[in-house]
C-alpha positions, 0 to 999 in steps of 0.5 A: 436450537436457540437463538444464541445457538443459531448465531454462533453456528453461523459465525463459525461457518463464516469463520469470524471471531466474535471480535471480527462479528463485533466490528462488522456491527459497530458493537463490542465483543462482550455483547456478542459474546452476551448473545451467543452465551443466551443472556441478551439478545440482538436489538431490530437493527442488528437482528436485520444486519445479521441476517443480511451478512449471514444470508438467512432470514430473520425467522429463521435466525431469531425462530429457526423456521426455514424459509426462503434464503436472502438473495445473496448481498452484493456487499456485506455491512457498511458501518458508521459508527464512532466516528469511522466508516468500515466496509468489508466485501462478501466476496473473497479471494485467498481467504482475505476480502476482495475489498476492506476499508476501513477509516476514522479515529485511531488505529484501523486496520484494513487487510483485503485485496484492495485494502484503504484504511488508516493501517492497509496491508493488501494487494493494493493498498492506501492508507497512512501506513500502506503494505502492499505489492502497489501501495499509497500512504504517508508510508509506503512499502510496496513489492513492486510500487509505493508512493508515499512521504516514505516510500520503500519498493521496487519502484518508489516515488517519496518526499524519503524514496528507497528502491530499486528505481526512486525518486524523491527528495532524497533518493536512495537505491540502484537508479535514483532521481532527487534532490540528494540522489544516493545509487549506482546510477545517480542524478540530483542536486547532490548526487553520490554513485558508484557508476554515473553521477549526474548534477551540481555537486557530484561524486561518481566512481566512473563518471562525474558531471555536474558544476562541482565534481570531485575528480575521482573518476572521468570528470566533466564540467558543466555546460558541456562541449559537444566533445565532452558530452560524446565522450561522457555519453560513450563511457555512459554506454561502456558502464550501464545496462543499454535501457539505463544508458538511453535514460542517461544520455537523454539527460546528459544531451539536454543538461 
């Protein structure tokens, strides 16, 4: 079996593409396609790079002679090349690697469990565009958490945050927190809600407290009286789940 043979053998059983090989080596896909079609081969450097991700050895890919396997790389290729840095992990779960980063100039992508790169989607996930079950990035979308200058999540934290719980800037979702706080339960510079609102300028469907209130529901001025604020903290009860009326009345004794 040739060379060319040998190497796209190998690839296959790794189930990388050629353009997946070419990444991971800082080359394009047309030399990988160059090598395994037999009309050039390899230089040292990369020979090396390949038997380590492959773990063979080097007389085994470049002559076919058996001998004694590599001991098994704790990592696969760290790469620095075109201004970036890639790092995939040989461990794997569900099919993704346990640990892809990859950053530098233009769009890279990073797809692993721990995912950090300019494009991130995994489990855990930091990037400038992060997706993710917990993510980081100047976007954030996270199933349960994100924290970016946009973030969108069951739990999200942003200069613009939207989800169920959020706090930023402007906050939108069912309990928000923010500068303009837009939710069912809402506290903020401005806050708009359907149940409680809670700050300066408000506008609440059930309870209203703040310095300027619109007097669509039971209203409250501020600074409250010890009368107004029992009686506020009795309606909160009355509207809210019990965990969200503690939050609440903790706010609303201390405003």
């Amino acid at each position: 079996m040739e060379f060319s043979n040998r190497l796209y053998e190998l690839r296959r059983k790794a189930g990388l593409s050629q353009e997946e090989l070419a990444g991971l080596l800082g080359v394009t896909r047309q030399a990988v396609q160059k090598w395994e079609a037999g009309t050039s081969r390899p230089d040292m450097d990369n020979l090396t790079a390949l038997a380590a991700y492959f773990n063979v050895t080097l007389d085994y890919l470049v002559l076919g002679k058996e001998g004694d396997a590599l001991p098994p790389p704790v990592q696969v290729i760290h790469n620095h090349y075109g201004g970036g840095y890639e790092f995939r992990s040989k461990a794997t779960l569900f099919g993704l690697p346990l640990v892809h980063i990859n950053v530098g100039y233009g769009l890279r992508a990073a797809r692993g469990i721990i995912a950090i790169g300019n494009l991130a989607v995994g489990v855990v996930s930091i990037g400038g565009v992060a997706v993710g079950v917990f993510s980081l990035g100047g976007v954030a979308l996270g199933l349960l958490f994100a924290l970016g200058g946009l973030g969108v999540g069951a739990l999200s934290l942003g200069a613009f945050a939207l989800g169920v719980i959020s706090i930023g800037g402007i906050a939108a979702g069912w309990l928000t927190w923010g500068g303009i706080a837009l939710g069912k339960y809402a506290v903020g510079g401005v806050a708009v809600a359907s149940k409680v609102a809670i700050g300066g300028v408000v506008y609440g469907g059930v309870l209203e407290i703040g310095d300027e209130v619109s007097g669509k529901g039971g209203a409250f001025f501020t600074p409250l009286s010890p009368g107004d604020r029992e009686a506020a903290v009795q309606t909160i009860y009355a509207v809210a789940p019990q965990w969200v009326a503690t939050l609440l009345e903790f706010i609303v004794r201390v405003f």
